[in-house]
C-alpha positions as CSV (number, residue, x, y, z in Angstrom):
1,X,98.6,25.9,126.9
2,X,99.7,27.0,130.5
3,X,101.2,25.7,133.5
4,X,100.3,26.2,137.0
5,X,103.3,28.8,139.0
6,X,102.8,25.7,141.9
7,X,103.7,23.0,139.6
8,X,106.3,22.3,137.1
9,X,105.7,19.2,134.4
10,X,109.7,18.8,133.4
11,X,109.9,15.4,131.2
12,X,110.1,12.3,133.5
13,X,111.4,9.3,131.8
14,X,114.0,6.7,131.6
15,X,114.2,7.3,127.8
16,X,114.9,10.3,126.5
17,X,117.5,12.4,124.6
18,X,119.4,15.6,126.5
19,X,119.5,17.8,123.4
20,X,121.2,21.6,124.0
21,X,118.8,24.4,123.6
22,X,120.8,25.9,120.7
23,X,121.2,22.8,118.2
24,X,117.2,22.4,119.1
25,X,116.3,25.9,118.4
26,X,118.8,25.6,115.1
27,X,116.5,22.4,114.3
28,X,113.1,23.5,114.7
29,X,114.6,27.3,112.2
30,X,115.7,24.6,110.1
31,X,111.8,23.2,109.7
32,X,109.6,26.0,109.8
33,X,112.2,27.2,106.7
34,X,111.3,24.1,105.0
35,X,107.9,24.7,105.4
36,X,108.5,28.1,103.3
37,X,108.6,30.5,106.5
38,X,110.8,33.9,105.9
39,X,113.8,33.6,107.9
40,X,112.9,36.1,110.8
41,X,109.4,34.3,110.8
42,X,111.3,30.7,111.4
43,X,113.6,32.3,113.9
44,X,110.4,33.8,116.0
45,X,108.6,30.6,116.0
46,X,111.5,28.9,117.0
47,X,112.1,31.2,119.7
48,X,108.5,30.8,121.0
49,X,108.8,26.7,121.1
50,X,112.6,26.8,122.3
51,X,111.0,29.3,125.6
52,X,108.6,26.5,126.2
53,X,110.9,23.9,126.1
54,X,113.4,26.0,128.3
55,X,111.0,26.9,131.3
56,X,109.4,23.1,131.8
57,X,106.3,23.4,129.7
58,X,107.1,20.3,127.1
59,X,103.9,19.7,126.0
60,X,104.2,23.7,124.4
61,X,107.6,23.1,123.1
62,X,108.9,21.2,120.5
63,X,106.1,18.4,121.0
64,X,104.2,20.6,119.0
65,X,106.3,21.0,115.8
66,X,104.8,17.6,114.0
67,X,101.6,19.2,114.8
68,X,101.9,22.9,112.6
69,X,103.7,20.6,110.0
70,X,100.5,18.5,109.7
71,X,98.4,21.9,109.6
72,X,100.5,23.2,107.0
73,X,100.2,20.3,104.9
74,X,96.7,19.8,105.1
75,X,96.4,23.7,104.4
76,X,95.1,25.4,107.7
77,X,98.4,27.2,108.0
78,X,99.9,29.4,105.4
79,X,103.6,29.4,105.7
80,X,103.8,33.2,103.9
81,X,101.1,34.7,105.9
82,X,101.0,38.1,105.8
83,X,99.1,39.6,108.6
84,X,97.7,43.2,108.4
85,X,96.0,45.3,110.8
86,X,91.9,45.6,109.4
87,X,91.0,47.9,112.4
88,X,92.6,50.6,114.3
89,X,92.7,53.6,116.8
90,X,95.2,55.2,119.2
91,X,95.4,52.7,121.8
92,X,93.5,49.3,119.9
93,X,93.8,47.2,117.0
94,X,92.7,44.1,115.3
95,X,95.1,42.1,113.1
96,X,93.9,39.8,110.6
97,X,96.4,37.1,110.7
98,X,96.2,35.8,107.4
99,X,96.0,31.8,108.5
100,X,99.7,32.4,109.6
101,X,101.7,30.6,112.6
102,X,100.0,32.2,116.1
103,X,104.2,31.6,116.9
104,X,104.6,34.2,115.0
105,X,101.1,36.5,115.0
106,X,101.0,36.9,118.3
107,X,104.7,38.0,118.7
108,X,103.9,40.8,116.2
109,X,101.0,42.0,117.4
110,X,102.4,42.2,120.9
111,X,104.9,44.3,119.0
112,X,102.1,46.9,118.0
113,X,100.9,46.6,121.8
114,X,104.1,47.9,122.9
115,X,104.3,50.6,120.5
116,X,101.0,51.9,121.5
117,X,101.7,51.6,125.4
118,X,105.1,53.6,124.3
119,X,103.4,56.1,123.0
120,X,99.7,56.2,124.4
121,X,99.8,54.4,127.6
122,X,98.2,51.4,126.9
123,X,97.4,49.0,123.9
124,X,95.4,46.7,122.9
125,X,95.8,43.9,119.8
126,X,92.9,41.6,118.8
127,X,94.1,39.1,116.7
128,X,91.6,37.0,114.2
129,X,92.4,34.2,111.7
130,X,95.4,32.7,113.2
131,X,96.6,29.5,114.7
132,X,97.9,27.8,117.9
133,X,100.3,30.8,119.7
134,X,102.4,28.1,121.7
135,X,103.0,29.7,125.3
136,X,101.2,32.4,126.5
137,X,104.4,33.6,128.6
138,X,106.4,34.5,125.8
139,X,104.2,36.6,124.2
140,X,103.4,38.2,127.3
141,X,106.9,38.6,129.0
142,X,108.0,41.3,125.9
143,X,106.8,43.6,127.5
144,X,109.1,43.3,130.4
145,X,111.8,44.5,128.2
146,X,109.7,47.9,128.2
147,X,109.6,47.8,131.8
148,X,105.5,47.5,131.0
149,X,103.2,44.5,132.0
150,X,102.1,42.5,129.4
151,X,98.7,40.3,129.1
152,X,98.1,37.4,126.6
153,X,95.4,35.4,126.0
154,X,94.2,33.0,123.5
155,X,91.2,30.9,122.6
156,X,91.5,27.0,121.8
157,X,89.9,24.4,120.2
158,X,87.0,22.8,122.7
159,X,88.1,20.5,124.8
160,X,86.6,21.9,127.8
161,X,82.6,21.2,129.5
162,X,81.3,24.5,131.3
163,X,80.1,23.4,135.0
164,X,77.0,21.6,134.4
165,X,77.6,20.5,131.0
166,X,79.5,17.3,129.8
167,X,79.5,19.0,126.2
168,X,82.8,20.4,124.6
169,X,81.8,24.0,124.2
170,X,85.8,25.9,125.5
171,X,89.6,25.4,125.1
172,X,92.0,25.4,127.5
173,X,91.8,29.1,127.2
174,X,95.1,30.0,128.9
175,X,95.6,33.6,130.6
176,X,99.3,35.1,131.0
177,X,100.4,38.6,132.9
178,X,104.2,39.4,133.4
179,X,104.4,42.3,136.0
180,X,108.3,43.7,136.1
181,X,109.8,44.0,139.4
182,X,113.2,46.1,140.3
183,X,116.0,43.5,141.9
184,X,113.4,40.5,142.1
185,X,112.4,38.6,139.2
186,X,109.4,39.6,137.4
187,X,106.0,37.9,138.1
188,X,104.7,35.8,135.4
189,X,101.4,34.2,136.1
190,X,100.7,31.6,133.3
191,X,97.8,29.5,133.4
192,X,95.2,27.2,131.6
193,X,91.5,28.3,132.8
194,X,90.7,24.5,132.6
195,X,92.2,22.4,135.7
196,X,94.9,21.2,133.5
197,X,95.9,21.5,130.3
198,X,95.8,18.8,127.2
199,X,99.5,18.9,127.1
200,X,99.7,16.6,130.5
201,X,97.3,14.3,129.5
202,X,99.4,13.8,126.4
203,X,102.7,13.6,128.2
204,X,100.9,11.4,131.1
205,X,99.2,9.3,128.3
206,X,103.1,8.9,126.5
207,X,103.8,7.7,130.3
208,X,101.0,5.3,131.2
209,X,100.4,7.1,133.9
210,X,96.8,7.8,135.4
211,X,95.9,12.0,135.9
212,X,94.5,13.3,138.7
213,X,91.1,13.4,140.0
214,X,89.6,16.6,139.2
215,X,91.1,17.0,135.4
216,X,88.7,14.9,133.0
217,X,85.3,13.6,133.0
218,X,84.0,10.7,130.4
219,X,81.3,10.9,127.9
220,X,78.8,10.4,130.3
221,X,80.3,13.4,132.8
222,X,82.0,11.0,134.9
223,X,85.2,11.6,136.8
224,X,88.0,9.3,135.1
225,X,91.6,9.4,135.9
226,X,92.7,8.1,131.9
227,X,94.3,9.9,130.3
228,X,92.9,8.6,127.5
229,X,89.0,9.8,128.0
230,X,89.6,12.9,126.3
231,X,90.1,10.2,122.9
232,X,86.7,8.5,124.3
233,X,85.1,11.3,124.1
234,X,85.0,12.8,127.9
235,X,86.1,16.5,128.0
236,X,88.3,18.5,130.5
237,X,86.6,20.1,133.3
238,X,87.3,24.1,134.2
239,X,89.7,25.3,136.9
240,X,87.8,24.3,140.2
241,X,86.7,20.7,138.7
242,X,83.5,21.0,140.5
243,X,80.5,23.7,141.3
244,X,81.6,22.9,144.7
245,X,85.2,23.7,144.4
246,X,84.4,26.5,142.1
247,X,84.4,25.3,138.8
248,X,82.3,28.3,138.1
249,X,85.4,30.4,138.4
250,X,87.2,28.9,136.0
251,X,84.2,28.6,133.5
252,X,83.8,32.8,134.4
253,X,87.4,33.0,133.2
254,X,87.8,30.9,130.4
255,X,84.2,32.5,128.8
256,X,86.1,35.7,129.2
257,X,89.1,34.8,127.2
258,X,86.9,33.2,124.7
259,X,84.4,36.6,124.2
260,X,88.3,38.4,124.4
261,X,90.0,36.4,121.8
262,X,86.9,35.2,119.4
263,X,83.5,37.6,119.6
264,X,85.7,40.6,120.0
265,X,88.7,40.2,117.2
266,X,85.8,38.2,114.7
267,X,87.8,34.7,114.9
268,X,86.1,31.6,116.0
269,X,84.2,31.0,119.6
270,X,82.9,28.2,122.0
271,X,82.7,24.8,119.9
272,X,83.7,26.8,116.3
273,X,87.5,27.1,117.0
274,X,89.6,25.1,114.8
275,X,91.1,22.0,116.1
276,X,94.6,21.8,116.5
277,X,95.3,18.2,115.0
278,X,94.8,18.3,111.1
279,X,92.9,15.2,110.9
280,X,89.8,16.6,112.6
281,X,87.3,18.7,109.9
282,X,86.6,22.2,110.6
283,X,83.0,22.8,112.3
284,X,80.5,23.9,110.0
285,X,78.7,28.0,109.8
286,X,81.9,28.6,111.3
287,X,80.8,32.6,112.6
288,X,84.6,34.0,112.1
289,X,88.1,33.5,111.2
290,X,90.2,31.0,112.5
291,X,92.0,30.9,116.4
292,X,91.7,34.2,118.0
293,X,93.9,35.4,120.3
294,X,94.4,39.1,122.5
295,X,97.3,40.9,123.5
296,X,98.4,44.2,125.7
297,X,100.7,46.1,127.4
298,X,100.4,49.1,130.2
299,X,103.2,51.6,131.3
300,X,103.5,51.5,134.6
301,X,105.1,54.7,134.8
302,X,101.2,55.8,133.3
303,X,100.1,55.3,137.3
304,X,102.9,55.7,139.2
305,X,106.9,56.5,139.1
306,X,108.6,53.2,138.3
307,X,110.9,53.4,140.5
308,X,108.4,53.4,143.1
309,X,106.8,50.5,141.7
310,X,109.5,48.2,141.7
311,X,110.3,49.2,145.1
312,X,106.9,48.0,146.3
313,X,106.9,44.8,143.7
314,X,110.1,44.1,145.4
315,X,108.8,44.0,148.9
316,X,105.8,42.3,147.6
317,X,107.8,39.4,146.3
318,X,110.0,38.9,149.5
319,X,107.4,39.4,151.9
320,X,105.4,36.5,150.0
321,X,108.5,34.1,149.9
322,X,109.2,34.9,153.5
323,X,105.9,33.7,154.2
324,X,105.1,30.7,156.9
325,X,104.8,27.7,155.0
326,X,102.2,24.8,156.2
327,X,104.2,21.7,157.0
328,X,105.8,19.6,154.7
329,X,106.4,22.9,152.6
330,X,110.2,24.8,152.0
331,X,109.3,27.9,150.3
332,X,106.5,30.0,148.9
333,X,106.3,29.8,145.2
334,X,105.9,33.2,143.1
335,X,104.1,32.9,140.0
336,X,107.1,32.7,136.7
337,X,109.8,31.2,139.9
338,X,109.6,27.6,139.1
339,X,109.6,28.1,135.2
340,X,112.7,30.7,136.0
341,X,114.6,28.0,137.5
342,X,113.8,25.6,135.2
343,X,115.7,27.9,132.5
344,X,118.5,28.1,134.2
345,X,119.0,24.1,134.4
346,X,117.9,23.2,130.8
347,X,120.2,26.0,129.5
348,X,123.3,24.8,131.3
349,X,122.0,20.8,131.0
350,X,120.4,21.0,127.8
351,X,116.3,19.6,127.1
352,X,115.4,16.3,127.3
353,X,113.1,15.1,125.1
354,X,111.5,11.9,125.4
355,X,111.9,9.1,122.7
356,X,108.9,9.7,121.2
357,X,108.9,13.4,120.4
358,X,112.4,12.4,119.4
359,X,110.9,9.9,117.1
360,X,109.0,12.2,115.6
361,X,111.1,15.1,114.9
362,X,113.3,12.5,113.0
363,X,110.3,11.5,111.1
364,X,109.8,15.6,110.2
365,X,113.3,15.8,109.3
366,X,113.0,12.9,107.1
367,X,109.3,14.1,105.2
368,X,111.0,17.7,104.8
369,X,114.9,17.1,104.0
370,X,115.8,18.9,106.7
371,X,119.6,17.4,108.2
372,X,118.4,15.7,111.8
373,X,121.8,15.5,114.4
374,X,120.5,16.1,117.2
């Protein structure tokens, strides 16, 4: 569920629709309501899809919406979820989420993280029994708003081999921080511990275009460069690709998100967690609860002034962008830049949305009686 601060994945294609940001977010309000959501529930899981869309990351936005309809249908998502907090002190907690939306989990329990930080320093919200959390950015980047950093992270359904393996034991596993800055822009560093995640194959497979080497090997732990291998049964390959290039690394992080987000909240680890698409079964002896996910937030000011902090985030950001860039290069990119520029454009421009995803929002719209004009 992350995209790498180097690269931005905006749609591509000489068919698609240009759909403003408002009516979208109106649409998708419109469908989670039909679904039986409360009205400030469908309005936050809105919000989480309509950031994706906004910042570049389509495969997080509202490419997904078919997806939780099909989960609430086949009755892995409970539309009046009512998550509660099973464990608690001063500065932790783990919320039950009651097989709600992670849109909407997540977003609350970052809430309670904030409130903790406020008043304590830090906190810390484990989150079992949940479902897919959309982007880890937004989640994350509330705490800016608190002048605090924020950390998200979230397990996934396995997808990914650890190096060594060609067995489906991780997901994508995405980490987020958003550190505040004083004039600058904050940095927000959101990324998938595999080497990509299984939204670009799905927006390169809706191309016909091949992926890069490094992102998937085949059933029989092959490099392939289809798209479609994943389908054939090959599995994603951690940041690094290789024990050469450090795949290690990225099988170190994503383990740690997966202990963070499963073994320590009680939801679902390794090759247990839930699938996201409906019409796989759930794993048997599952050992927890549904998709886990973990949240936090720190006060800065609980280490330093923040004034002085900023100051020094500040210079740390322009001394990076002024950096001499190999050739070929214009500019140093800071982690969160290109998704902040890609805001800017799709709010003034609007989102497009390829024909397909078009296709089937209409189709939602139809199965649900929700009016479609977009």
């Amino acid at each position: 569920m992350g995209i790498s601060y180097l690269y931005l994945h905006p749609v591509m294609s000489n068919k698609y629709h240009q759909i403003d940001a408002r009516e979208l977010h109106k649409f998708t309000t419109d469908v989670f309501l039909a679904m039986g959501l409360s009205q400030s529930d469908a309005v936050l899981a809105s919000d989480v899809l309509n950031s994706a869309d906004l910042r570049g990351i389509d495969s997080h936005g509202v490419a997904r919406l078919s997806g939780y309809v099909r989960l609430w249908k086949a009755k892995r998502i409970k539309a009046d979820a009512n998550p509660t907090i099973i464990h608690e002190t001063h500065t932790t907690a783990t919320m039950d989420g009651d097989e709600g939306l992670g849109l909407t989990n997540a977003a609350k329990a970052m809430d309670i993280a904030i409130e903790k930080a406020r008043v304590h320093g830090s906190g810390w919200v484990a989150i079992q029994n949940s479902n897919h959390f959309g982007i880890a950015a937004f989640h994350a980047m509330k705490a800016l708003e608190h002048n605090m950093i924020g950390m998200s992270l979230t397990n996934a359904s396995p997808l990914v081999s650890p190096t060594f393996s060609k067995e489906r034991l991780l997901g994508t596993n995405p980490i987020c921080y958003a550190i505040p800055a004083g004039e600058r822009d904050p940095v927000v560093i959101d990324m998938a511990t595999s080497a990509a995640a299984n939204g670009k194959l799905q927006i390169a497979e809706r191309k016909g275009e091949e992926i890069p080497t490094g992102w998937l090997q085949d059933n029989e732990g092959k490099n392939t460069n289809d798209p479609k291998g994943l389908k054939g049964g090959g599995s994603l390959l951690t940041l690094g690709s290789t024990k050469e290039m450090g795949s290690h690394k990225g099988y170190g992080l994503s383990a740690f998100v997966d202990i963070f987000c499963g073994v320590l909240s009680g939801a679902n680890y390794g090759p247990w967690v839930p699938p996201f698409v409906s019409f796989l079964p759930l794993a048997p002896d599952m050992p927890g609860k549904g998709i886990g996910h973990f949240v936090g937030a720190i006060r800065v000011d609980g280490f330093r002034p923040l004034e002085e902090f900023n100051k020094n985030m500040d210079q740390w950001i322009d001394r990076f962008k002024s950096s001499e860039t190999i050739e070929g290069q214009e500019e140093v990119i800071i982690p969160g830049e290109p998704e902040k520029r890609q805001e800017a454009i799709r709010r003034k421009e609007g989102i497009p949305v390829i024909d397909k995803v078009y296709d089937d929002l209409r189709d939602v719209a139809k199965d649900l009686g929700v009016e479609f004009n977009l």
